[in-house]
N, CA, C and O atoms as a DFTB+ gen file, in Angstrom:
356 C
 N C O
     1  1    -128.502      67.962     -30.825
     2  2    -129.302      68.316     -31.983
     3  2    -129.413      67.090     -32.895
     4  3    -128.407      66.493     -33.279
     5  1    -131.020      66.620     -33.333
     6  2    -130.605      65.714     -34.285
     7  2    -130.338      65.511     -35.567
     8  3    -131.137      66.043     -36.338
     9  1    -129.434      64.887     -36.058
    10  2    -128.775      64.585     -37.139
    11  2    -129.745      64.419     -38.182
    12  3    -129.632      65.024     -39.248
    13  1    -130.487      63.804     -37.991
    14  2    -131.929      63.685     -39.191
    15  2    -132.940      64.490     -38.982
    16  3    -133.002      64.826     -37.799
    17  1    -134.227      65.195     -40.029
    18  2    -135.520      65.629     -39.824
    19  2    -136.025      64.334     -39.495
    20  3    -135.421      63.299     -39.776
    21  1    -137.058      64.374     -38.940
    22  2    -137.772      63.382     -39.304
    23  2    -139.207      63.527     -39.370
    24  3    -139.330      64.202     -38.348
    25  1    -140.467      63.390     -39.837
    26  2    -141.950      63.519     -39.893
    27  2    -142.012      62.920     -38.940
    28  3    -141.167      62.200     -38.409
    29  1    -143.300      63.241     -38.568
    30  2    -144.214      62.805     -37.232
    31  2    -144.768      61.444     -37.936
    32  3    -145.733      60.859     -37.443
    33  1    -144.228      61.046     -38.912
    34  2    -145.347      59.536     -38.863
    35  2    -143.972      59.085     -39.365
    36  3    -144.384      58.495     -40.363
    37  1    -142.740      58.936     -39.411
    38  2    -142.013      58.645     -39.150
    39  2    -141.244      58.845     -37.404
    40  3    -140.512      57.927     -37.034
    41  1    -141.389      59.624     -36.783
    42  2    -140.977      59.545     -35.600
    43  2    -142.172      57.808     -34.791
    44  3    -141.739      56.796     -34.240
    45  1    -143.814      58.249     -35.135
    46  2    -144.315      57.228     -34.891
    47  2    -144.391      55.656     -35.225
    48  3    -144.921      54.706     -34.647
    49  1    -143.794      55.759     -36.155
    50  2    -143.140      54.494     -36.878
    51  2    -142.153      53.959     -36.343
    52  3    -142.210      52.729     -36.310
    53  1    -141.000      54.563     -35.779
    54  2    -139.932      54.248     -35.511
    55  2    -140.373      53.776     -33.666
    56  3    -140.486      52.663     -33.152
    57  1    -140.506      54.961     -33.163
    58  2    -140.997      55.003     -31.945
    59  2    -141.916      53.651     -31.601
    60  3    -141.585      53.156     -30.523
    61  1    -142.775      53.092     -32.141
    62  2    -143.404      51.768     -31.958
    63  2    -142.949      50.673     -32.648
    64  3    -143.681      49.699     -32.470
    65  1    -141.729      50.406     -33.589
    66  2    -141.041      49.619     -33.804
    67  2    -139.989      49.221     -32.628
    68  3    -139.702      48.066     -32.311
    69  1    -139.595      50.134     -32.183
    70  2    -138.331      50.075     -30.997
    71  2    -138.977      49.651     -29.973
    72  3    -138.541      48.672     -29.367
    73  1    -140.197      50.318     -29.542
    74  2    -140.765      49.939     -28.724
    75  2    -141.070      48.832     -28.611
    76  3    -140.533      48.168     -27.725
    77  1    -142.149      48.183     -29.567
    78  2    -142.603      46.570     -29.106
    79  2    -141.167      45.730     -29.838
    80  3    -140.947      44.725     -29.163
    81  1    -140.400      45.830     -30.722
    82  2    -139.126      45.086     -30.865
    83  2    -138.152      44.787     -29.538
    84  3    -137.700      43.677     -29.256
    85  1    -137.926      46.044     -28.771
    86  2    -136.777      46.302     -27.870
    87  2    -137.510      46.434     -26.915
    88  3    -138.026      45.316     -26.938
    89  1    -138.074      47.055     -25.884
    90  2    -138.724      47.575     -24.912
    91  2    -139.906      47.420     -24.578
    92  3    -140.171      48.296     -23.755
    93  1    -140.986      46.616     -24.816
    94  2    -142.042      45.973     -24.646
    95  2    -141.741      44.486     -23.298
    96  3    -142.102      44.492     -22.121
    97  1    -141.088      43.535     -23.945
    98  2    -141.101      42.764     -23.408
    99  2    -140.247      42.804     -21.813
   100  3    -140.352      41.963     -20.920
   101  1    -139.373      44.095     -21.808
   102  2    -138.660      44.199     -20.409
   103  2    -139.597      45.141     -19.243
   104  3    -139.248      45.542     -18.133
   105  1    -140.997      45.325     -20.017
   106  2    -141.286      46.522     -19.337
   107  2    -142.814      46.490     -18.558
   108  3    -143.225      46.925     -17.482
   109  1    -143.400      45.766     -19.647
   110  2    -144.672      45.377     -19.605
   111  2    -145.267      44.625     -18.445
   112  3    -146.325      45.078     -18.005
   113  1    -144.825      43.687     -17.949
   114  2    -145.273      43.293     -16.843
   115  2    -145.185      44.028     -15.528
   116  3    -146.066      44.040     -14.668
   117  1    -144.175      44.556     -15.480
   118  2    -143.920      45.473     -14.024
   119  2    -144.807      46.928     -13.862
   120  3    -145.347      47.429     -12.875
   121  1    -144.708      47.364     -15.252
   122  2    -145.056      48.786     -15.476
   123  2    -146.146      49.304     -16.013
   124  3    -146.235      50.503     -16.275
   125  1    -147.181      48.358     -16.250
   126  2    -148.741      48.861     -16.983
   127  2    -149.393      49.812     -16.295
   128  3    -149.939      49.897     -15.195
   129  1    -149.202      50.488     -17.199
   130  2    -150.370      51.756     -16.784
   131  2    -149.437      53.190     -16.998
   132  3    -150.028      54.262     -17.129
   133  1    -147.454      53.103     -17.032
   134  2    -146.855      54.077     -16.808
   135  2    -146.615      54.630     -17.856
   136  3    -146.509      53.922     -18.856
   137  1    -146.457      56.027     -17.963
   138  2    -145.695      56.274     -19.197
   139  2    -144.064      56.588     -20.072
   140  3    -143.364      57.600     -20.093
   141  1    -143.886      55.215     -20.738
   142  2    -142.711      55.171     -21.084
   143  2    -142.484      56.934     -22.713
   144  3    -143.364      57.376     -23.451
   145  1    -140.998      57.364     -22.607
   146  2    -140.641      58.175     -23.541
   147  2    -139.691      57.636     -24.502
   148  3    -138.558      57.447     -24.058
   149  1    -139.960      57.274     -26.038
   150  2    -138.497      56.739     -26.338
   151  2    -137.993      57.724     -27.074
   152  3    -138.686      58.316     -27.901
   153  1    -136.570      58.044     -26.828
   154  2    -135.900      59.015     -28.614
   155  2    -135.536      58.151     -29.367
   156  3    -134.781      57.221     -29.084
   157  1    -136.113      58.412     -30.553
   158  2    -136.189      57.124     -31.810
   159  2    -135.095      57.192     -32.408
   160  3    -135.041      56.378     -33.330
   161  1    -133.876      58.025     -32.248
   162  2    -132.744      57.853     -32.459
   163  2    -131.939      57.036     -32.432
   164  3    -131.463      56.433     -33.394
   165  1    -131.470      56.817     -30.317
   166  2    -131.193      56.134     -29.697
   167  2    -131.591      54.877     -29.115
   168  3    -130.797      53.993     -28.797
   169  1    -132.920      54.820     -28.978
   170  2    -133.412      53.712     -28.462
   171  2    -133.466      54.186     -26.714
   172  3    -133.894      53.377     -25.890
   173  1    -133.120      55.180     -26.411
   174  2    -133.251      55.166     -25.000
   175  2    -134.378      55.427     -24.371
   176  3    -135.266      55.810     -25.133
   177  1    -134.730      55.345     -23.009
   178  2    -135.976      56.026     -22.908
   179  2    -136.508      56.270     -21.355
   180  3    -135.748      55.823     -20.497
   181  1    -137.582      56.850     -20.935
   182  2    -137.957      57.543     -19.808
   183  2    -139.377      56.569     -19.644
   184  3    -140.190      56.230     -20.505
   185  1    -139.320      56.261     -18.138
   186  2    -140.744      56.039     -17.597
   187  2    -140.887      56.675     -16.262
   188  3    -140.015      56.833     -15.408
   189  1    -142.387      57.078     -16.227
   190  2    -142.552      57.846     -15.016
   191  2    -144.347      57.404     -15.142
   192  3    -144.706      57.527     -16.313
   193  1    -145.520      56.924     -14.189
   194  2    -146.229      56.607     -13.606
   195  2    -147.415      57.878     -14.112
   196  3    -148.614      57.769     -14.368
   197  1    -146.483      59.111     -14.122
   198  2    -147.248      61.103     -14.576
   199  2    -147.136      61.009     -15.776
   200  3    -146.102      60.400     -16.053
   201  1    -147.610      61.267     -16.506
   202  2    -147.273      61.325     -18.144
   203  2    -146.199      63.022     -18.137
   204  3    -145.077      63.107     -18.637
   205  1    -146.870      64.053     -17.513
   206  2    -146.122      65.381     -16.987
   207  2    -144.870      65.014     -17.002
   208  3    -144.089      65.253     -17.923
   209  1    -144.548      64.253     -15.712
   210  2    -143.166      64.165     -15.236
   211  2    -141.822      63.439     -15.982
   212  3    -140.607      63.608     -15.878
   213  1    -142.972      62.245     -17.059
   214  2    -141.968      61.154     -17.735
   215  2    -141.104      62.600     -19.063
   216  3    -139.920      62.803     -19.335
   217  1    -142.389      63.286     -19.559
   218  2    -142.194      64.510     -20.600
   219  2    -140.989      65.145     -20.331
   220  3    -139.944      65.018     -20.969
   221  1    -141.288      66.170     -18.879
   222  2    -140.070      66.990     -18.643
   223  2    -138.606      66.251     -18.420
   224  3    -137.567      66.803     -18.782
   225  1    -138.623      65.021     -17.825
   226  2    -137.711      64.279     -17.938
   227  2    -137.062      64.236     -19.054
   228  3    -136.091      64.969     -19.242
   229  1    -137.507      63.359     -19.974
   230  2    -137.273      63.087     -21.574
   231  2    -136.770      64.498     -22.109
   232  3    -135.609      64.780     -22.406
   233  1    -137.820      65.273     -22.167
   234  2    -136.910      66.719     -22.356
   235  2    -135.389      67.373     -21.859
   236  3    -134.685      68.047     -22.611
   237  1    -135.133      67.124     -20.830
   238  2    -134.306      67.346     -20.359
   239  2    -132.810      66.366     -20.632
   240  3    -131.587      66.496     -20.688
   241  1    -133.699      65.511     -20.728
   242  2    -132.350      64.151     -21.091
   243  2    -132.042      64.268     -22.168
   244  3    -130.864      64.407     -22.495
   245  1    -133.312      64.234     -23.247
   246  2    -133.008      64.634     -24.524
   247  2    -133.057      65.641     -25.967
   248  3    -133.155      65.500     -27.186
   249  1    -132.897      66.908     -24.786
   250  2    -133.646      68.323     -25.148
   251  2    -134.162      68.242     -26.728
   252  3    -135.377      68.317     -26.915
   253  1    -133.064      68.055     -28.139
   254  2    -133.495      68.188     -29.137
   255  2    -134.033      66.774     -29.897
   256  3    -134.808      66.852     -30.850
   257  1    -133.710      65.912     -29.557
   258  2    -134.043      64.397     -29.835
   259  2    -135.770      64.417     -30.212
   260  3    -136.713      64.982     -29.659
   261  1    -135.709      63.815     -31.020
   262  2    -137.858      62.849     -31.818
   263  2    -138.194      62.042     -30.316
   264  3    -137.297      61.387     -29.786
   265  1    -139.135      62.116     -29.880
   266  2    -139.838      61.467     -28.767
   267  2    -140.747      61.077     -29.528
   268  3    -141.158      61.766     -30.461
   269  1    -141.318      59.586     -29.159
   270  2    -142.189      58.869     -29.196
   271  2    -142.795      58.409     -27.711
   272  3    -142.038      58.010     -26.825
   273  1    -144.200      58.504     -27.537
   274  2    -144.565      58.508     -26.255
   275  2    -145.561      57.264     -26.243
   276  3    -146.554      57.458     -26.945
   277  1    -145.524      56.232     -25.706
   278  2    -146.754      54.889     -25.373
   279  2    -147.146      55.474     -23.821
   280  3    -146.536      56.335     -23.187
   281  1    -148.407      54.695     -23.407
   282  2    -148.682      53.771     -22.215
   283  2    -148.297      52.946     -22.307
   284  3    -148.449      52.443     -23.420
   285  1    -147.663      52.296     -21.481
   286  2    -147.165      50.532     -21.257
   287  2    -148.695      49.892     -21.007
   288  3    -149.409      50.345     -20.112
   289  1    -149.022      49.078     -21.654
   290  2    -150.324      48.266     -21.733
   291  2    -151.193      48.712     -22.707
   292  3    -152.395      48.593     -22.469
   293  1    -150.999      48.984     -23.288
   294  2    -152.760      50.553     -24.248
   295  2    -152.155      50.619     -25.312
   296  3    -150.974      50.824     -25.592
   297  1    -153.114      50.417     -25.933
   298  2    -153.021      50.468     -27.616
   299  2    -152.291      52.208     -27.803
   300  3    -151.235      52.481     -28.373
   301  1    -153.269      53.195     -27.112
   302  2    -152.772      54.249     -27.581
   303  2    -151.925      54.901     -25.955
   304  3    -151.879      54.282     -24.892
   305  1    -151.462      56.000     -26.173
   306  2    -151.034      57.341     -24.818
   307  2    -151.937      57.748     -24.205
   308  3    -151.880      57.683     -22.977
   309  1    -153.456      58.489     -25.064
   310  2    -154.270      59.216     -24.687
   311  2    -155.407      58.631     -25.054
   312  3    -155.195      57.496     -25.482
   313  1    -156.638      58.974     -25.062
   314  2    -157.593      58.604     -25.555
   315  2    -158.304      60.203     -25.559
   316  3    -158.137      60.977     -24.616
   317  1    -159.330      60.638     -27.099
   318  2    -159.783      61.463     -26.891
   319  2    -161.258      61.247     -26.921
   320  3    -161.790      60.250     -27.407
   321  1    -161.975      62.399     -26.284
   322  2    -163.255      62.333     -26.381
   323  2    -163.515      61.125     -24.684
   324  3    -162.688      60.831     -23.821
   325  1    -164.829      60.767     -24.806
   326  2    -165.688      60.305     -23.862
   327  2    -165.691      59.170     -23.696
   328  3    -164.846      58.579     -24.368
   329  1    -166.280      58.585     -23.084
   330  2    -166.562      56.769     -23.029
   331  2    -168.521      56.768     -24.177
   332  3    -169.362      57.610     -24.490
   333  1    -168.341      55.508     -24.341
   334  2    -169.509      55.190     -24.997
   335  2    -170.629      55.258     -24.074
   336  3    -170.474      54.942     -22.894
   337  1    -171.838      55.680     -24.570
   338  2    -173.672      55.690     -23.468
   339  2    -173.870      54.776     -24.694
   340  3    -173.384      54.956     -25.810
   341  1    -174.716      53.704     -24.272
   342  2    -175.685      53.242     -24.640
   343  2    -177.026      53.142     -23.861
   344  3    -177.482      53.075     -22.719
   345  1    -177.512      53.187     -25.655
   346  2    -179.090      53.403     -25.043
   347  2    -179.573      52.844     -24.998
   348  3    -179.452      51.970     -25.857
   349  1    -180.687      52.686     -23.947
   350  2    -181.856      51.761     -23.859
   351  2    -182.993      52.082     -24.004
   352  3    -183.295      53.041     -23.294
   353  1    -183.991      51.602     -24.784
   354  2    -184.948      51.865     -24.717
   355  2    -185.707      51.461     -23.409
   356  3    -186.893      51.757     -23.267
């Protein structure tokens, strides 16, 4: 159980501090495209290739723990919505 609340823009804060501070540079070259899990607690964290599989993992490892979730390479995890049409006349 964790010891602190924490907000979701504090879990995201923390979660991408640890990340590109600690875990960026060991991960990034081998692993683009996978999805890493960190608990912003610990600093520990889950990668799995499924975004599904890295989740239930992380869950399980760290049932009540703040998850912060990247793609290794990508600005963001997800992207919503469509790709851009441009038009031509």
């Amino acid at each position: 159980m964790p010891s602190i609340q924490y907000t979701n823009q504090e879990i995201v804060q923390r979660g991408q501090a640890i990340y590109e501070q600690e875990i960026r540079p060991k991960v990034e070259a081998e692993h683009k495209g996978e999805y890493l899990i960190v608990n912003v607690e610990t600093g520990d964290y889950v990668m799995d290739p499924d975004d599904l599989v890295a989740s239930k993992r992380a869950k399980a490892k760290y049932p009540n723990a703040p998850l912060f979730t990247v793609r290794i390479g990508y600005p963001t995890a997800y992207r919503l919505g469509g790709h851009s049409v441009v038009n031509q006349p």
